[in-house]
N, CA, C and O of each residue as an XYZ file, in Angstrom:
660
protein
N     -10.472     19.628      4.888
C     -10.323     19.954      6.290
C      -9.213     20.997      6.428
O      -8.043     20.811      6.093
N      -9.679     22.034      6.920
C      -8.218     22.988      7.409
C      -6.940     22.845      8.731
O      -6.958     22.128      9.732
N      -6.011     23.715      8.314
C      -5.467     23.222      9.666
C      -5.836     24.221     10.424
O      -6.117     25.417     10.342
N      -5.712     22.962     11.556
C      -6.176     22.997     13.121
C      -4.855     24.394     13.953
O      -5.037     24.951     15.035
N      -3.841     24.574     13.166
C      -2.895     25.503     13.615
C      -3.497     26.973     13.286
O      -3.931     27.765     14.122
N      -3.418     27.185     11.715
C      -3.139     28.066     11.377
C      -4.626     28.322     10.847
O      -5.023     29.485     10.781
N      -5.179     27.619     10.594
C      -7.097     27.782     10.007
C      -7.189     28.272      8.850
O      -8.343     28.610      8.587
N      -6.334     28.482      7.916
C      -5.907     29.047      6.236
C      -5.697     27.744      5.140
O      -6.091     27.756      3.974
N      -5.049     26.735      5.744
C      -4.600     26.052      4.264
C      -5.455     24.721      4.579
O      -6.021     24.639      5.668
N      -5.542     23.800      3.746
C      -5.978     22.664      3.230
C      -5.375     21.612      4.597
O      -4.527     22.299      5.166
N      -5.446     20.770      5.037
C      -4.615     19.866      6.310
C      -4.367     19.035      5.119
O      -5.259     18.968      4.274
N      -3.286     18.406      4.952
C      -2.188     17.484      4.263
C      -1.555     16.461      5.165
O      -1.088     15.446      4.647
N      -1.494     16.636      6.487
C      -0.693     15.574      7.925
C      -1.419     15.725      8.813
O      -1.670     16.743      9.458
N      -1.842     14.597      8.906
C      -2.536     13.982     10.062
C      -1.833     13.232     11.214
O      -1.234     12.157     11.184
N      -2.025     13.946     12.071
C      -1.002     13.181     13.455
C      -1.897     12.821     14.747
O      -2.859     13.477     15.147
N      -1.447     11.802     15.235
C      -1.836     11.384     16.804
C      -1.149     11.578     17.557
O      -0.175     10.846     17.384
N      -0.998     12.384     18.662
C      -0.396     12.114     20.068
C      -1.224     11.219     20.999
O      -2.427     11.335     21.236
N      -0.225     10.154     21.569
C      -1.174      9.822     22.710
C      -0.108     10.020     23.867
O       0.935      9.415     23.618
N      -0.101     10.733     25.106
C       0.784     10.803     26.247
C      -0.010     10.621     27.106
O      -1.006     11.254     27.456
N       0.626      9.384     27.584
C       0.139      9.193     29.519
C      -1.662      8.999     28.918
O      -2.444      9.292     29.822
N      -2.230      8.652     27.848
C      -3.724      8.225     27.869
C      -4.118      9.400     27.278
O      -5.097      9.164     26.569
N      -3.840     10.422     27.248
C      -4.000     11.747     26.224
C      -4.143     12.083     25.122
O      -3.289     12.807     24.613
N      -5.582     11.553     24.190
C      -4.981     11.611     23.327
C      -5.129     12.926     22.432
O      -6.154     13.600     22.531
N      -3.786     13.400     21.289
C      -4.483     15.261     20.960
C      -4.179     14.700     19.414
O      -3.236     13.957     19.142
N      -5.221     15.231     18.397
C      -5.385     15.068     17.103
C      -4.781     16.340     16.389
O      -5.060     17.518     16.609
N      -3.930     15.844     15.527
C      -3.377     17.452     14.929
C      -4.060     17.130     13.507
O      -3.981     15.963     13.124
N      -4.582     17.866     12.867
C      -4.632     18.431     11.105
C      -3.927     19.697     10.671
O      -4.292     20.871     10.618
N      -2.682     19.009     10.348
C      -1.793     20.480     10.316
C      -1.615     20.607      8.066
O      -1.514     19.597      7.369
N      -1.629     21.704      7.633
C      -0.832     22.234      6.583
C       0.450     21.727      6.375
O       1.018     21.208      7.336
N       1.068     21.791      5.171
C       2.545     21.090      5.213
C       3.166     22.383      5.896
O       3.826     21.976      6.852
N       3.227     23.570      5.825
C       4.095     24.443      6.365
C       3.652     24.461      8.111
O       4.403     24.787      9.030
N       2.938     24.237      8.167
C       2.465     24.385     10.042
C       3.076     23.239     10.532
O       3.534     23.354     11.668
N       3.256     21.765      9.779
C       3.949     20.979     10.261
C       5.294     20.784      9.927
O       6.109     20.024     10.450
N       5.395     21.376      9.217
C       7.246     21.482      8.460
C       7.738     21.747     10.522
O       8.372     21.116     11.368
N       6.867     23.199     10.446
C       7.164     24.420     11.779
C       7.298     23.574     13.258
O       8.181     23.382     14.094
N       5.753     23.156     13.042
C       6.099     21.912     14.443
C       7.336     21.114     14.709
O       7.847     20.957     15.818
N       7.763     20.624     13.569
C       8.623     19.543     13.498
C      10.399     20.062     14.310
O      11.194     19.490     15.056
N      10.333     21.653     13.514
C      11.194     22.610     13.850
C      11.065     22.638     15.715
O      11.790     22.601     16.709
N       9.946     22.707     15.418
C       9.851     22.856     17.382
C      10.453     22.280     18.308
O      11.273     22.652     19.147
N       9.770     20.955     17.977
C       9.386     19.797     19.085
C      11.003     19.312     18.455
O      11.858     19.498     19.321
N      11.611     18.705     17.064
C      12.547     18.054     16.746
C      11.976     16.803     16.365
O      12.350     16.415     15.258
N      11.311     16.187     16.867
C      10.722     15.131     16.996
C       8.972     14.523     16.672
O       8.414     13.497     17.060
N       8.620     15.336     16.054
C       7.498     15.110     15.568
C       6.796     13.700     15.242
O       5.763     13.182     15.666
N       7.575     13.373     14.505
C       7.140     12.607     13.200
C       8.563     11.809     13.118
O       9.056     11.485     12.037
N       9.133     11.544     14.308
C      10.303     10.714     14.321
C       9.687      9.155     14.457
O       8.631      8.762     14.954
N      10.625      8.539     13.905
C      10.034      6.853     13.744
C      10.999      6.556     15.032
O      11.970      7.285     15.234
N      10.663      5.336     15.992
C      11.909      4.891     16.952
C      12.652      4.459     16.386
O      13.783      4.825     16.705
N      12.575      3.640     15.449
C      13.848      2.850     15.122
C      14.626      4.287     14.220
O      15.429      3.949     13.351
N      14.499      5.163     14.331
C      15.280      6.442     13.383
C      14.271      6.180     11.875
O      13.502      5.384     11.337
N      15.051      7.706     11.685
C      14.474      7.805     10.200
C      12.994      9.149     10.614
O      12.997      9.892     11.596
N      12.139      9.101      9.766
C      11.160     10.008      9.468
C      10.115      9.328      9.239
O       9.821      9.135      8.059
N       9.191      8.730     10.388
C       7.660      8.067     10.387
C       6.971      8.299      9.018
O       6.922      7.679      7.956
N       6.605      9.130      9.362
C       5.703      9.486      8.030
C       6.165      9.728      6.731
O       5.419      9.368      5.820
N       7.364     10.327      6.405
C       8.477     10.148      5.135
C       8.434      8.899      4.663
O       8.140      8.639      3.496
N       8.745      7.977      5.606
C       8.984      6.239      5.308
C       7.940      5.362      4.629
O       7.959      4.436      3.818
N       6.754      6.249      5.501
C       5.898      5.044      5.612
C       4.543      5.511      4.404
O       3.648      4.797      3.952
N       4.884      7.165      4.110
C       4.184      7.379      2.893
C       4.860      8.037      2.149
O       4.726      9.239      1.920
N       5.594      7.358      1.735
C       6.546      8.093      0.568
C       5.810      7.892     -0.454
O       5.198      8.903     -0.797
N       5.607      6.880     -1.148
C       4.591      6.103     -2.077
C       3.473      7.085     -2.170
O       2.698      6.716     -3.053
N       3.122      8.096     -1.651
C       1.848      9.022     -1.842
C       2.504     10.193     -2.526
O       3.553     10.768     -2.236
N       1.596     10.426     -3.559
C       1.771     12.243     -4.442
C       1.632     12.919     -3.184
O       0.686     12.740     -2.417
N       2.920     13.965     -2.920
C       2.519     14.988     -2.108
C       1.044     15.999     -2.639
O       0.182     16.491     -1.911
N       1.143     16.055     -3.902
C      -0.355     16.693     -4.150
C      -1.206     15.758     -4.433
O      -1.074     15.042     -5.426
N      -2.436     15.625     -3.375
C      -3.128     14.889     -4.123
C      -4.184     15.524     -4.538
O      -4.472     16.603     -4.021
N      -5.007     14.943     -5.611
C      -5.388     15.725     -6.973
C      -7.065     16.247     -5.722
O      -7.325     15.959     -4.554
N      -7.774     17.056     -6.742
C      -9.063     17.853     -5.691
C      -9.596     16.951     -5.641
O      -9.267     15.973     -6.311
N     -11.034     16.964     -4.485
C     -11.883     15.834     -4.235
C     -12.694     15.525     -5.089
O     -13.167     14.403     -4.907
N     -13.181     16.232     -6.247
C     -13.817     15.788     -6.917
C     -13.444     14.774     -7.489
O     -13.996     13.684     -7.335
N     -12.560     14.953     -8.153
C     -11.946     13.742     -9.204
C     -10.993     12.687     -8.521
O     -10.273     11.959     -9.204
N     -11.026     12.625     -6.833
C     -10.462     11.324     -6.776
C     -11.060     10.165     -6.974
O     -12.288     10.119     -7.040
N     -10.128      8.817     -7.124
C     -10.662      7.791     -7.344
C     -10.868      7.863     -5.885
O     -10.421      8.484     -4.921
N     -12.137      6.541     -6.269
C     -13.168      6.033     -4.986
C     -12.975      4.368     -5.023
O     -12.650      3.761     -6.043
N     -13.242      3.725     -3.694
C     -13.355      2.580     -4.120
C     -14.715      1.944     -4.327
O     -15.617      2.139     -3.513
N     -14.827      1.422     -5.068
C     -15.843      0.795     -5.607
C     -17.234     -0.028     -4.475
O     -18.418     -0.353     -4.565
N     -16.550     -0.041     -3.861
C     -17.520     -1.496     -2.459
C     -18.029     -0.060     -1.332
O     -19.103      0.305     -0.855
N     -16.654      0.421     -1.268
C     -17.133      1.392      0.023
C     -17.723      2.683      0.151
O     -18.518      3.198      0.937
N     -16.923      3.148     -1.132
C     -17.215      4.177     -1.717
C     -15.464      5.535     -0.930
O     -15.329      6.753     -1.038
N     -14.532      4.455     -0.235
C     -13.857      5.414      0.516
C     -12.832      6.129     -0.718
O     -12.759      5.664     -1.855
N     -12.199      7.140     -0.326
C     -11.219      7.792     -1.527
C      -9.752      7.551     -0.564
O      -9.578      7.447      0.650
N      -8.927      7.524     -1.613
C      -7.511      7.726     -0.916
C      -7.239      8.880      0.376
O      -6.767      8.713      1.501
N      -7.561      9.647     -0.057
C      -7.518     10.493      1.088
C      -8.142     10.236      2.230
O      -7.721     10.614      3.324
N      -8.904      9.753      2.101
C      -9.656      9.139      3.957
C      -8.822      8.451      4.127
O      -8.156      8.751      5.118
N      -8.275      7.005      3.234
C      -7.656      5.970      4.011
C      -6.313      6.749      4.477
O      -5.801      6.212      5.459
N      -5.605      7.925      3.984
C      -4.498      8.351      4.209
C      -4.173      9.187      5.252
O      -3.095      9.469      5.775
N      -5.875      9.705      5.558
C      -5.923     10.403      7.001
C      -6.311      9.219      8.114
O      -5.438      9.134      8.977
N      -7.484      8.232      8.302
C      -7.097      7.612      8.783
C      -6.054      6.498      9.247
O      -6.008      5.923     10.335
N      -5.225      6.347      8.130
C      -4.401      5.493      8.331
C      -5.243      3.892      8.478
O      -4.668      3.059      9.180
N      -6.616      3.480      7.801
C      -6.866      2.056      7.799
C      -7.400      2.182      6.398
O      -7.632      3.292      5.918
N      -7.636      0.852      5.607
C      -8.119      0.566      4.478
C      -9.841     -0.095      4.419
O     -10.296     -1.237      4.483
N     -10.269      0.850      4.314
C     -12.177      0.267      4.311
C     -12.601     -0.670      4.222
O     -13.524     -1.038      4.948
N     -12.022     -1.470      3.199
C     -13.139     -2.726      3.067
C     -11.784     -3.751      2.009
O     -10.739     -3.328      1.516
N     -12.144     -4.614      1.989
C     -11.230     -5.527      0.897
C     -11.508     -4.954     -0.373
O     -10.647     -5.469     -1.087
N     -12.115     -4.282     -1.009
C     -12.134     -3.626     -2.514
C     -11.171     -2.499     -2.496
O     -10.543     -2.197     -3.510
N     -11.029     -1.832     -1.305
C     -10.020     -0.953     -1.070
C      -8.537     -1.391     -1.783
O      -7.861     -0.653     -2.500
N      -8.250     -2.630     -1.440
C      -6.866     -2.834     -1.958
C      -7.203     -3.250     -3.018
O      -6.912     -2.126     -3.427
N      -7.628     -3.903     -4.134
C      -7.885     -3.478     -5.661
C      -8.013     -2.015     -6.457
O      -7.461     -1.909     -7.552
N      -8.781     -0.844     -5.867
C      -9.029      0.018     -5.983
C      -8.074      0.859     -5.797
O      -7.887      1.724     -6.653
N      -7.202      0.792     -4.561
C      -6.158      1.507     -4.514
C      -4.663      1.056     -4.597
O      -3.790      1.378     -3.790
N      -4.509      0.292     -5.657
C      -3.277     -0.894     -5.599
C      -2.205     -0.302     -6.132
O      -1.313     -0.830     -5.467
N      -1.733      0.347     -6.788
C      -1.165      1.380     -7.265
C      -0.568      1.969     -6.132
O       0.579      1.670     -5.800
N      -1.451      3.016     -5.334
C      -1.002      3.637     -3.999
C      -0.457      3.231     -3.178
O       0.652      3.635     -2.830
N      -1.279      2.045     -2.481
C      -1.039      1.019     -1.533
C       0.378      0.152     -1.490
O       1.038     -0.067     -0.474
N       0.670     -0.263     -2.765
C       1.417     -1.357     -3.137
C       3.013     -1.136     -2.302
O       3.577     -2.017     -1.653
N       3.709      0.772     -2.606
C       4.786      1.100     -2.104
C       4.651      0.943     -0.495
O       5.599      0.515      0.164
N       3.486      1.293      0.066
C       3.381      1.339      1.922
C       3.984      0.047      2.295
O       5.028     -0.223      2.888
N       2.405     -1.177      1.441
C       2.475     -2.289      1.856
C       3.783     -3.169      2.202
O       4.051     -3.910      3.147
N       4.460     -2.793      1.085
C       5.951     -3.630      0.570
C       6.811     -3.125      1.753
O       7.041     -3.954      2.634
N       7.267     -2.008      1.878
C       7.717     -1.208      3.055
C       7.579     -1.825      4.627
O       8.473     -2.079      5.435
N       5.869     -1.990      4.762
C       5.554     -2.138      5.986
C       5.977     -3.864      6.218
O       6.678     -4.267      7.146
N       5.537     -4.491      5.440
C       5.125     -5.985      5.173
C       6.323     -7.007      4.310
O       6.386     -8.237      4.303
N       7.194     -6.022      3.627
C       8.164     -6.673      2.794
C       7.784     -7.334      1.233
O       8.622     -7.564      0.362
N       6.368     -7.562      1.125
C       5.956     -7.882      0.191
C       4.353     -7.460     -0.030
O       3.489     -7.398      0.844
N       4.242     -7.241     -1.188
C       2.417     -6.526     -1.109
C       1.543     -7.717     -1.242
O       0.347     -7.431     -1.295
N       1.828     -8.963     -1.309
C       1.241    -10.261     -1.857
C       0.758    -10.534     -0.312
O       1.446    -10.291      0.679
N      -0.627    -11.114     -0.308
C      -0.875    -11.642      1.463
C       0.075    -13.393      0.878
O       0.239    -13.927     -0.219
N       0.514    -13.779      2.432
C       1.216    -14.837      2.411
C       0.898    -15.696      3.019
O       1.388    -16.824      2.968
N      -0.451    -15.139      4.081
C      -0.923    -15.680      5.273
C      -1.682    -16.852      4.989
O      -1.607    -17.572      3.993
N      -2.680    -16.993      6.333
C      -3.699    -17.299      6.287
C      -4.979    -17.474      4.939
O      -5.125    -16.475      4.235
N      -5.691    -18.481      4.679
C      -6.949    -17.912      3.825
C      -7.993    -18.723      3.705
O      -7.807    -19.931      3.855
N      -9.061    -18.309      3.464
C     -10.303    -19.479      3.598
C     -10.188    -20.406      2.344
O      -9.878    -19.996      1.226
N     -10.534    -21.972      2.725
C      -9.973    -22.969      2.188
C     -10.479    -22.951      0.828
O      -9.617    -23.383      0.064
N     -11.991    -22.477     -0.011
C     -11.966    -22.371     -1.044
C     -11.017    -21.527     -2.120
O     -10.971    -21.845     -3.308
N     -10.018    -20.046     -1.380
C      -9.138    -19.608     -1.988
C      -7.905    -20.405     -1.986
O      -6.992    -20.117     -2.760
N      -7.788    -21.738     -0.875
C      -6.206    -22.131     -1.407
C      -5.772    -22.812     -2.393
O      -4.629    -22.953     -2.828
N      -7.095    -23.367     -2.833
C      -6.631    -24.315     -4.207
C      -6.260    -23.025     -5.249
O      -5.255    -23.230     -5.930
N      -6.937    -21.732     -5.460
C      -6.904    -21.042     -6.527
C      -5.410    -20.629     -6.074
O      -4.603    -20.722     -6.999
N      -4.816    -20.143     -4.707
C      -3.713    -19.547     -4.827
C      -2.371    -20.714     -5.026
O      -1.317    -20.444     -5.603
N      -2.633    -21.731     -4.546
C      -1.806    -22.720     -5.183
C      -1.262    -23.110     -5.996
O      -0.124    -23.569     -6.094
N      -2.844    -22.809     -7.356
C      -2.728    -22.656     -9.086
C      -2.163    -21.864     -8.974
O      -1.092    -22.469     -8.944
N      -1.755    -20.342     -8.809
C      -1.071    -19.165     -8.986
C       0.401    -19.224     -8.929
O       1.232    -18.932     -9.788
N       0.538    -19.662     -7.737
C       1.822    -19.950     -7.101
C       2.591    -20.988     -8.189
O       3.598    -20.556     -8.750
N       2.127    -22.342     -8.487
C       2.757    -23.288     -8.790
C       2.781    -22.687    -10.493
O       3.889    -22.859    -11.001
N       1.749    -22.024    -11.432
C       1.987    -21.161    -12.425
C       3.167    -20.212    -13.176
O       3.829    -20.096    -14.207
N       2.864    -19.524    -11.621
C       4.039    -18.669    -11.473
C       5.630    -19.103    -11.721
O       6.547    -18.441    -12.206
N       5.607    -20.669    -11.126
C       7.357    -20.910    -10.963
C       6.935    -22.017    -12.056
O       7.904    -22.724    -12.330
N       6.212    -22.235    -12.491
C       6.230    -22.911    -14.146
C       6.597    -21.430    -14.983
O       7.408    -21.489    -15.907
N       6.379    -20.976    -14.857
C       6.677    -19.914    -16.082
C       8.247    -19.234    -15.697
O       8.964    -18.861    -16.626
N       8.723    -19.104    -14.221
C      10.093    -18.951    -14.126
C      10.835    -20.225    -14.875
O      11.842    -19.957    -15.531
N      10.392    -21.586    -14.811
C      11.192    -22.430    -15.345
C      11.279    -22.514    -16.733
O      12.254    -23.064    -17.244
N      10.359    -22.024    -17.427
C       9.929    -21.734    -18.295
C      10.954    -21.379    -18.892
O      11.623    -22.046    -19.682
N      11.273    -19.335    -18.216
C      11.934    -18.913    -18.639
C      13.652    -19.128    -18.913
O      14.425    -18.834    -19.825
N      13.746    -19.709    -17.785
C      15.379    -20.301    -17.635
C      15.518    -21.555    -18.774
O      16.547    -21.670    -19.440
N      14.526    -22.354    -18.902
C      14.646    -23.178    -20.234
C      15.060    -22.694    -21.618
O      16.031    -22.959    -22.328
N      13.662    -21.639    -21.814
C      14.488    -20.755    -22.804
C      16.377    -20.137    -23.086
O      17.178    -20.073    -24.019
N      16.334    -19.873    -21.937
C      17.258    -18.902    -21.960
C      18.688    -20.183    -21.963
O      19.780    -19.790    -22.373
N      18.598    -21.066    -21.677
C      19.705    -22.346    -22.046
C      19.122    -23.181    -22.657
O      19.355    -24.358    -22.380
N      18.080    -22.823    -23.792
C      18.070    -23.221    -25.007
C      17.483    -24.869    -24.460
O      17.433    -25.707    -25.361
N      17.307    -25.057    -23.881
C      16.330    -26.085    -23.657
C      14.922    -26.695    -24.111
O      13.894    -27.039    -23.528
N      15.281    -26.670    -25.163
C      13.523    -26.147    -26.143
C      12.540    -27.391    -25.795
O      11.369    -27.041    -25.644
N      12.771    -28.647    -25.655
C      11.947    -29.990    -25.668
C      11.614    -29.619    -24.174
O      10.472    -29.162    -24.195
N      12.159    -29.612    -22.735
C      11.774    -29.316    -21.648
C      10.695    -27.940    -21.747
O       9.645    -27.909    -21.106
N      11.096    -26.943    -22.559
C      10.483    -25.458    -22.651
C       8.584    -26.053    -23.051
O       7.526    -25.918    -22.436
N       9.007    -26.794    -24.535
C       7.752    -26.993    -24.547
C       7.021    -28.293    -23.631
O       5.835    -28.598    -23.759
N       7.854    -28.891    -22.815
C       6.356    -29.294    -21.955
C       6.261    -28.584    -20.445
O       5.581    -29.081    -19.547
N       6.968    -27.459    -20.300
C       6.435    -26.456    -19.725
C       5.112    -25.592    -19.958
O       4.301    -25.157    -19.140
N       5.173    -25.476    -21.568
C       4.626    -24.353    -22.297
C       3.190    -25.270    -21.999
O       2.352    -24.533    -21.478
N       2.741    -26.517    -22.168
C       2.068    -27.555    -22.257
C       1.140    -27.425    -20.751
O      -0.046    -27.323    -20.439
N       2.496    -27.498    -20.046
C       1.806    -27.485    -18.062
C       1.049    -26.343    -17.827
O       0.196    -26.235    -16.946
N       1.363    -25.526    -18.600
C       1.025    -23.638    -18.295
C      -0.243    -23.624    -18.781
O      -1.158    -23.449    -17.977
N      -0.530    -23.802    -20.168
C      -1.778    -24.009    -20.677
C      -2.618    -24.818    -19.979
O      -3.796    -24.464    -20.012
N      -2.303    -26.044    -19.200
C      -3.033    -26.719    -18.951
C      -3.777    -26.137    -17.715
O      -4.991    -26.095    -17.517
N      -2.748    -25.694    -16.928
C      -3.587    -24.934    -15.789
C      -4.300    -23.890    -16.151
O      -5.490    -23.816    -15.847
N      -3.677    -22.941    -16.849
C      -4.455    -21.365    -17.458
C      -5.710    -21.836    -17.770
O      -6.476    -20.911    -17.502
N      -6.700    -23.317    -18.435
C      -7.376    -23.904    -19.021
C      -8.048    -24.050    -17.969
O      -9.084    -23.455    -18.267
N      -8.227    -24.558    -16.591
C      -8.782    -24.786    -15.423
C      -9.144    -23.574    -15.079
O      -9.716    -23.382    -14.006
């Protein structure tokens, strides 16, 4: 897509205005929006301070690679670059597919990239196993590490037993 300013380069920033119900779509070039930013001052300002879009996609290659060869996701078929112009994630294969990318936003936006929420009741027994795994193998490790070897191995014992399920 080109920009909507200057009609020469590639669009790289995607912006929304909405004023008073108005809403105006920019696809600007990095230099047409560097320029805007110069303008207005305020572009791409976050309220709470800082730089909206700096913040919130830092985690993205400023170059991202040509369309041919981006990855796609698998279910939807969407590429990083759509989800990065729209700003939503396609389908739940999206976040497998793009986990790598995603992971710096998520953490940022959310504090952690792990869902913590909600989930349908056949996934809570599996995330339960995960969870309770997980802090078997932290205890695990702290056993080791003060030489606790008889506790270590019936840790080592609990771990297998679930990994086995």
């Amino acid at each position: 897509m080109k920009c909507t300013k200057c009609n020469a380069k590639e669009a790289t920033v995607f912006y929304r205005e909405n004023i008073n119900g108005k809403e105006t779509k920019y696809a600007l070039c990095g230099d047409c929006a560097a320029a805007m930013e110069k303008e207005t001052g305020n572009l791409f300002a976050d309220p709470f301070g800082g730089n909206l879009l700096g913040s919130l996609f830092s985690g993205i290659p400023q170059k991202i690679q040509p369309r041919k060869e981006e990855k796609k996701c698998s279910l939807c078929g969407a590429t990083f670059r759509q989800l990065a112009e729209n700003g939503k994630v396609g389908c739940p294969a999206c976040y497998n597919s793009f986990r790598e990318e995603l992971a710096p936003t998520l953490k940022r936006l959310h504090g952690t990239a792990v869902h913590r929420g909600r989930a349908p009741e056949k996934f809570q027994a599996k995330r339960s196993a995960m969870e309770k795994l997980a802090s078997l193998e932290q205890e695990l490790k702290k056993a080791i590490e003060t030489e606790a070897y008889e506790e270590a191995a019936k840790l080592r014992d609990q771990i297998r037993a679930l990994r086995g399920q």
